[in-house]
matplotlib code that plots the C-alpha trace (Angstrom):
import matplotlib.pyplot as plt

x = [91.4, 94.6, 98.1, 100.7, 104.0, 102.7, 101.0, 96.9, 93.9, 90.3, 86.8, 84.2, 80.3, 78.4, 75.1, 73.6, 73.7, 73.1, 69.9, 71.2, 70.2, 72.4, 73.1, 75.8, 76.0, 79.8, 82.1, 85.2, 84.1, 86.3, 86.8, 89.1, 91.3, 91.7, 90.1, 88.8, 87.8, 84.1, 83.5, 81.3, 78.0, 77.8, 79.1, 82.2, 84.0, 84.7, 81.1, 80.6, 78.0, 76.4, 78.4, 75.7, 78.4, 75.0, 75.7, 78.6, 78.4, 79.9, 78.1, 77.9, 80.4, 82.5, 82.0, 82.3, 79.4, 78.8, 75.8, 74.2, 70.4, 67.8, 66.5, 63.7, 65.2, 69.0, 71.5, 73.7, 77.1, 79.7, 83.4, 85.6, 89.5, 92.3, 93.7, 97.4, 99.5, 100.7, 104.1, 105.2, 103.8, 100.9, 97.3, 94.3, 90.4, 88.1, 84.5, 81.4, 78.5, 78.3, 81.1, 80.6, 76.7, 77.0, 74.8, 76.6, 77.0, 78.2, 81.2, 83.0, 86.7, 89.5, 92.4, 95.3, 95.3, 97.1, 97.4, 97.5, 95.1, 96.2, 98.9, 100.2, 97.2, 96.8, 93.4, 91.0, 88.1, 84.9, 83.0, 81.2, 81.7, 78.4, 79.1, 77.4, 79.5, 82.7, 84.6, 83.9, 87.3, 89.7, 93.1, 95.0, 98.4, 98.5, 101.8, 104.3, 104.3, 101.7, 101.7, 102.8, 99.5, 98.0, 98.6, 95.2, 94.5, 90.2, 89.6, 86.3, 85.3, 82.4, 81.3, 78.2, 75.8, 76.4, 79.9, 82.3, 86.2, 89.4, 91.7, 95.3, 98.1, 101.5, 103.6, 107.5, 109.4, 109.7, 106.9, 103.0, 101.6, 97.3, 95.4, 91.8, 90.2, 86.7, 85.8, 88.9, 92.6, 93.3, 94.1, 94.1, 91.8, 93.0, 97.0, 98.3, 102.2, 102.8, 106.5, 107.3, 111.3, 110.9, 109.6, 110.8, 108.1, 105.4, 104.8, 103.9, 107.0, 105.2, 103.3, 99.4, 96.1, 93.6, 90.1, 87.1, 84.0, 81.0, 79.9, 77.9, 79.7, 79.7, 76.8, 74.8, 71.5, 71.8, 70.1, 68.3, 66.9]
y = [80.1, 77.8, 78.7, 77.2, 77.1, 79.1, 81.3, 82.4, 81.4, 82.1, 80.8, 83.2, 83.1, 86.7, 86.0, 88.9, 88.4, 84.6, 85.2, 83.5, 84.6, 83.2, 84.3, 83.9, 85.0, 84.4, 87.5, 84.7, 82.1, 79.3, 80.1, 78.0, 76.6, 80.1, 81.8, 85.1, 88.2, 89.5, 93.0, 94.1, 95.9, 99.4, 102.4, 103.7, 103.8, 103.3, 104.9, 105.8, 102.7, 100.5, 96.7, 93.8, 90.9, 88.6, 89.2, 86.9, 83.2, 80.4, 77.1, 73.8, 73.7, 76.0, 78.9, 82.2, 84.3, 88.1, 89.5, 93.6, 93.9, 96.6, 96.8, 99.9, 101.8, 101.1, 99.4, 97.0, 95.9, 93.1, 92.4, 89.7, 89.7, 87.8, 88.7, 88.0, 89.2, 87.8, 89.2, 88.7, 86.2, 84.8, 85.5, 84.2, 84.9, 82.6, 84.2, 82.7, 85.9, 88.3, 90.8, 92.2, 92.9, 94.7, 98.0, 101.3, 101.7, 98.3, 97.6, 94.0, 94.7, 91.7, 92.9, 93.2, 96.0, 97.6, 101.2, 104.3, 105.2, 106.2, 103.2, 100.0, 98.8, 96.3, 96.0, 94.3, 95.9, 95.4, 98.8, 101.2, 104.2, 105.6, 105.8, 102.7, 103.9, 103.6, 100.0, 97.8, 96.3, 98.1, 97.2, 99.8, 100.1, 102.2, 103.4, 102.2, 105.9, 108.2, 111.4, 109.0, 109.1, 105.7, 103.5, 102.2, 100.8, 100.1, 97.5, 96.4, 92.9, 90.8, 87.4, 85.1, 82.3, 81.6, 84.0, 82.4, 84.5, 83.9, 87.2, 87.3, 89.3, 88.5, 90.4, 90.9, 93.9, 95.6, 94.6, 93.6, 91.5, 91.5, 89.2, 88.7, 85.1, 84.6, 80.8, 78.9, 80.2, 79.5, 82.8, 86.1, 88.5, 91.3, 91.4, 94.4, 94.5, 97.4, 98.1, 101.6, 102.8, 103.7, 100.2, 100.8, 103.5, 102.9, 99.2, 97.8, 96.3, 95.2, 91.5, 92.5, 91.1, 90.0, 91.3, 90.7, 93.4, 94.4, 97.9, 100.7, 103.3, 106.9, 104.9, 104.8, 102.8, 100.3, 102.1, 99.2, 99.8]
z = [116.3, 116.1, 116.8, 114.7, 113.8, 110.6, 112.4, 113.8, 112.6, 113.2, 111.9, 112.5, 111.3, 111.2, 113.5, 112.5, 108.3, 108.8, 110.9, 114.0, 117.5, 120.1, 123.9, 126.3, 129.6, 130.3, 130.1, 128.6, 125.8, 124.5, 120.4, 119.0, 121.8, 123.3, 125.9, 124.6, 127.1, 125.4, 125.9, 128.6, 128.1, 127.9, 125.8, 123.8, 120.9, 118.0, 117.3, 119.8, 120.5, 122.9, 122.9, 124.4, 125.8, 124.9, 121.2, 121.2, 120.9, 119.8, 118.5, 119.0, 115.6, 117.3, 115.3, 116.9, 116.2, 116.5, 116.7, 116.0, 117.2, 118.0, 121.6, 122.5, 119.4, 120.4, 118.4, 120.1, 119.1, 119.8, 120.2, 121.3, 122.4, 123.3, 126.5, 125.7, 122.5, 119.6, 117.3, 114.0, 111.9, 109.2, 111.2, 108.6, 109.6, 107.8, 107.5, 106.9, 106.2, 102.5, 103.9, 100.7, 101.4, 105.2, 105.0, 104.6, 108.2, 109.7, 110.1, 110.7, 111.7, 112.1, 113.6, 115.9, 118.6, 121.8, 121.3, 122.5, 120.1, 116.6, 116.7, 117.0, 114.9, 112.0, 110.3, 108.0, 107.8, 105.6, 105.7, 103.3, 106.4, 105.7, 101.8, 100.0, 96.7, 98.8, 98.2, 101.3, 101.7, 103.8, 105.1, 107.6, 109.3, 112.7, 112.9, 116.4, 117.0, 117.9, 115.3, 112.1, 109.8, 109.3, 106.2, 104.2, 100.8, 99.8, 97.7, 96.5, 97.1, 95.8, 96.5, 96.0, 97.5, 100.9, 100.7, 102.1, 102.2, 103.9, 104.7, 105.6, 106.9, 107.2, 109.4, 110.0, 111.4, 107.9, 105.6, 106.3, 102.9, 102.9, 101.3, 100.4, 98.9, 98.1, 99.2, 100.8, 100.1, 96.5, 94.2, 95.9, 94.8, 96.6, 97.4, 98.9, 100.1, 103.0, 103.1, 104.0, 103.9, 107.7, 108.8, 112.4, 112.8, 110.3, 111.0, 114.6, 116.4, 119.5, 120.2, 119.5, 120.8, 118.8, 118.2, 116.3, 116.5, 114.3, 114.9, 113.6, 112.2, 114.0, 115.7, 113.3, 112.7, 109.5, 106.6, 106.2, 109.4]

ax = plt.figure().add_subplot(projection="3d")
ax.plot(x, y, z, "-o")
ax.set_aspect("equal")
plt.show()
């Protein structure tokens, strides 16, 4: 990930749809000129699930990878963040793995975070939740106050080959602009444009972490197995 006068960006490869096993024993890695905090082994939510800190590595391209695996009939699960917080401003997650071809019960999530739970939350999210007719793109707003319903618009998304896609947000105080690209950023093919009439409340006004995860929903084994 870069920081720039335009704003964050992140490369990321998906370990676990490439076929890449990695390990690292460190509980920070360096991603992008960044220090990011990886989540420690053991349980909890969203899933609930178990996270493995050894399914996150990055290579010797310095691409970050994320990894789900199957130990003694346990699925594993894997999550990086940044320990200090970004505000307003263009973040772009570049992502090499077929988003569009995770089983009905993975779940790759790029966003920004701080909570309580049920707020201050901005995501892009690339999951079927269990229902492999249910479109795989996903992008949410968590309200700045708890008790405000969240925001989402699905989209479905496909790509091809190797699958390549770039995914956006751009965020102020009163409006938050989504974007989807198949390859590199050239034409959109997903836009959505989040702006509520009570922006103060609705849209995040705090500086957010970033984090990266891939998951299981409800803890769920892949259908694929």
């Amino acid at each position: 990930m870069k920081k720039t006068r335009k704003g964050t960006f992140i490369t990321l490869a998906l370990a676990g749809l490439l076929g890449i096993t990695t390990t690292v024993h460190a509980r920070t890695i360096e991603f992008s000129g960044y220090q990011w905090e990886v989540r420690p082994s053991g349980i909890g939510g969203p899933g609930s699930n178990n996270w493995d800190e050894n399914n996150v590595s990055v290579d010797s391209h310095g691409y970050l990878h994320l990894k789900l695996n199957q130990r003694e009939g346990e699925w594993y699960c894997s999550e990086v963040y940044l320990p200090q917080s970004f505000g307003f401003g263009f973040y772009q997650f570049s992502v090499i793995g077929r988003v569009d071809a995770l089983d009905p019960n993975v779940v790759l999530g790029l966003f920004n975070y701080l909570g309580p739970d049920g707020a201050n939350e901005i995501d892009i999210e690339f999951a079927h939740w269990g229902d492999p007719l249910s479109p795989i793109g996903n992008y949410t707003v968590y309200p700045a106050q708890v008790g405000t319903r969240p925001t989402t618009r699905s989209f479905p998304f496909r790509l091809s080959g190797v699958g390549n896609s770039t995914h956006t947000f751009n965020w102020t105080s009163t409006s938050i602009l989504f974007q989807s690209f198949r390859g590199a950023k050239v034409n959109p093919s997903t836009s959505w444009l989040f702006q509520p009439r009570d922006p103060q409340s609705r849209i995040p006004q705090i500086p957010l972490p970033v984090h990266i995860n891939l998951w299981l929903f409800q803890g769920q084994a892949p259908l694929n197995g």
